[in-house]
N, C-alpha and C positions, 0 to 999 in steps of 0.2 A: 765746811763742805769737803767731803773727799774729791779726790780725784777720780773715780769711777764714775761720776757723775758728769762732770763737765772739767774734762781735762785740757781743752785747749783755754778755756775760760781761766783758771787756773794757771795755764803754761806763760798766759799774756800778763798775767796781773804779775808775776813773779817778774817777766824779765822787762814791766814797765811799759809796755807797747800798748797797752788797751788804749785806746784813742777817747772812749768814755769814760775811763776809770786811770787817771795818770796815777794816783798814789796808794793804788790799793784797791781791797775788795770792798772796802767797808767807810762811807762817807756821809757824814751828818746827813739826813733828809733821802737818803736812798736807802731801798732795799736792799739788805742783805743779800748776798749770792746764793747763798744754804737757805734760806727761806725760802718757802713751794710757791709763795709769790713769786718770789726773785729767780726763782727756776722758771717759771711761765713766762716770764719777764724777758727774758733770757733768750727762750727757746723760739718767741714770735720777732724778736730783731734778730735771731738769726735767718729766718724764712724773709721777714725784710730785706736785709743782706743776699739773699741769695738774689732774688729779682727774677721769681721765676717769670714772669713775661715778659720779663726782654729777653724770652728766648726762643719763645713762642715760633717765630718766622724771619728769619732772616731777611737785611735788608728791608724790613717795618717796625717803626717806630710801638711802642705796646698803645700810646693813643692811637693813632693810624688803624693799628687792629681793630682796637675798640668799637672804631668809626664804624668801620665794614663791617664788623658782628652784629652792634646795633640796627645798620641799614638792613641785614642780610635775617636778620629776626622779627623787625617788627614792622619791614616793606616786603613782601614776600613778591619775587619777579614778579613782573607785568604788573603792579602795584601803580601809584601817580609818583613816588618817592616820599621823601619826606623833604620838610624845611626847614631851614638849619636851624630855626628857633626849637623846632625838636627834636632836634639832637643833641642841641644844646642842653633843652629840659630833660632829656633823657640822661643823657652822661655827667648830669648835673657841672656845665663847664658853663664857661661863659659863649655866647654869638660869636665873637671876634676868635678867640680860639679854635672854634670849631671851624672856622670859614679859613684859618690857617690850615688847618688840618686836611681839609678839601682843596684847598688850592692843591697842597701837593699830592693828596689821593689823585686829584686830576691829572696832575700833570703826568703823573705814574704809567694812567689807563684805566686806572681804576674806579674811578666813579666818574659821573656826568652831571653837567647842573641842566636841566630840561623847565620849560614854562610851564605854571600849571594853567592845567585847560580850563577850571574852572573862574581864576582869578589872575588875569596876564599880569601884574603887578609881582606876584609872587614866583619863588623859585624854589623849584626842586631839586632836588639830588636822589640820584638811584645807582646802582652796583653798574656795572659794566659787566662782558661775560671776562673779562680780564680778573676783575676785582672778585666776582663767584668763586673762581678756581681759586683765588689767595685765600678767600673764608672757610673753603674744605677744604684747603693743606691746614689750616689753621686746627680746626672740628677734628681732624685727622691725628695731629701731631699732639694736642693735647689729652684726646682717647690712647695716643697712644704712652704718653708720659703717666696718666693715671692708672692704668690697666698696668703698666711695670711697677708704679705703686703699690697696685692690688697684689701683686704678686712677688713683695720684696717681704710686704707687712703680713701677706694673709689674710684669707675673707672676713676671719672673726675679728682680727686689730681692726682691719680697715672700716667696719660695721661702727666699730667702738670709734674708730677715729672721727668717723662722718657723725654721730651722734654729739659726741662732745662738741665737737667745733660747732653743730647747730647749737648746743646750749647754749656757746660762747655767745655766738650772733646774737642771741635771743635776750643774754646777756645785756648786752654791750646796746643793744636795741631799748630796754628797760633803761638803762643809766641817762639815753640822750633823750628819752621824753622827759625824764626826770627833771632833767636840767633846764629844759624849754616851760 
């Protein structure tokens, strides 16, 4: 693999530092670094590494956001809220998780646990106007990270970009019926 392609990948294998790769580029049972595998391979742990959502909003955790984007999507204000069992179905997490995660939404200001009126047994959760205002810096700062995208790559990359990565999905979606 030259170096014009992935030179810090390269710059780490040399001087020993790759934390996944101690002895080199090339180890029984891995991909190759020069193979267009091992380039894809590559290029998605590094978007892993980067963690673009924990960058999202400061001072919230990337589940936290989650929470609120989900409540904020599919309880639309003056809604009954939702129940943590689907939120929990929703963000595919476990109850107790989530019921974490609301404790400190709440405590925040950010969301509310409210009775529901059709069943007092059960309990809801809904945004607060505290919590709204976090989901549009959120909607906000992410239009605004994507649209510098748009305009770093170019309308035509960026077309190509969003197409392929649907592939991948579509992908990677094929492989896990497969497997079930």
């Amino acid at each position: 693999m030259s170096q014009e392609f992935h030179p810090d990948l390269h710059k780490r294998h040399q001087a020993g530092r790759d934390p996944d790769s101690p002895e080199g580029c090339h180890h029984p049972g891995r991909l190759p670094d020069d193979s267009i595998a091992g380039r894809l391979l590559h290029s998605i742990r590094m978007f892993h590494k980067q963690e673009w959502d924990r960058h999202m909003i400061s001072g919230y955790t990337p589940g936290e956001v989650r929470v609120l984007m989900g409540l904020m999507h599919f309880n639309r204000l003056g809604g009954p809220g939702m129940k943590v069992s689907e939120i929990s179905s929703m963000m595919n997490v476990t109850s107790p998780t989530i019921t974490q995660f609301i404790n400190g939404l709440e405590g925040k200001g950010l969301v509310e646990r409210v009775m529901d009126e059709n069943d007092r047994r059960a309990v809801r959760v809904k945004l607060t106007a505290e919590g709204v205002q976090v989901v549009q810096q959120v909607y906000q700062d992410v239009a605004s990270r994507f649209n510098g995208l748009v305009e770093y790559l170019g309308e035509e990359d960026s077309v190509k970009l969003a197409d392929l990565l649907m592939k991948v999905y579509h992908y990677q979606e094929q492989q896990r019926s497969q497997e079930t």
